[in-house]
C-alpha positions in Angstrom: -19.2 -71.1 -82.5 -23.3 -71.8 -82.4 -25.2 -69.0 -84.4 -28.6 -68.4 -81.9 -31.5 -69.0 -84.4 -34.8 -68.3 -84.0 -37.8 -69.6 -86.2 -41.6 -70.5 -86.9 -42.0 -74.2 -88.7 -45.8 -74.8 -88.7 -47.2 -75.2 -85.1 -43.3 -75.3 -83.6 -41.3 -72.2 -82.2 -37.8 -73.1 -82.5 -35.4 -70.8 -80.3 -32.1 -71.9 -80.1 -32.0 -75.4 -79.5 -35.3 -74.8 -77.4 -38.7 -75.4 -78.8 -42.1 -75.1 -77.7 -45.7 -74.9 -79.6 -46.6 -71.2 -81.5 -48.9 -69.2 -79.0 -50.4 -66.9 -82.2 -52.5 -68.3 -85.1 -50.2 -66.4 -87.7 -46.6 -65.8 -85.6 -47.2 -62.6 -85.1 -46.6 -61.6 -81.5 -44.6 -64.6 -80.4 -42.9 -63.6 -77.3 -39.4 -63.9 -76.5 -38.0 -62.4 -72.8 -39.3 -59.0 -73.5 -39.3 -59.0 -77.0 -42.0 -59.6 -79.7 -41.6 -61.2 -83.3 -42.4 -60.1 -86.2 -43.1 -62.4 -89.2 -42.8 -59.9 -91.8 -39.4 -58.0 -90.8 -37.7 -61.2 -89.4 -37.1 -59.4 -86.3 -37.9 -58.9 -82.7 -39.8 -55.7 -81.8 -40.2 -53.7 -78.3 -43.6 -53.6 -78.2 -46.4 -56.1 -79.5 -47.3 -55.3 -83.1 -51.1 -53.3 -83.2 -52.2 -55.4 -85.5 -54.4 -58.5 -85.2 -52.7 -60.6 -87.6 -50.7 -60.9 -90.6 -53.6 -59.8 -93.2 -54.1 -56.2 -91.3 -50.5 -55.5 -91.3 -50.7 -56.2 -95.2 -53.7 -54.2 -95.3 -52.3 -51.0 -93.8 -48.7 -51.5 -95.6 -51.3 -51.6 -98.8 -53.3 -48.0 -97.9 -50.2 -46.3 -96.4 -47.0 -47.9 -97.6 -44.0 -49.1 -95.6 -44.2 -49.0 -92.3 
């Protein structure tokens, strides 16, 4: 049995045995069916993340905590 993988190495999205070049400067956002990765929880979201990038996600996790 094949485990489904799914990663960010440098410019590469890997999905599966699939890959194809990183749409977002930083990961975040990376879209996958109807899905949306997130770099920091290692996990597909419903909706795109609010944030810009990486370094505002940090920012507000920094002034407000977890999120």
């Amino acid at each position: 049995m094949t485990v489904w993988e799914f990663s960010i190495q440098g410019s590469v999205v890997k999905i599966g045995n699939k890959e194809r070049q990183k749409i977002s400067a930083h990961g975040c956002n990376e879209p996958f069916k109807n899905r949306y990765w997130c770099p920091k929880r290692q996990w597909f979201r419903k909706e795109s993340c609010p944030f810009a990038n990486r370094r505002e996600c940090e920012n507000f996790t920094a002034m407000c905590g977890s999120i």
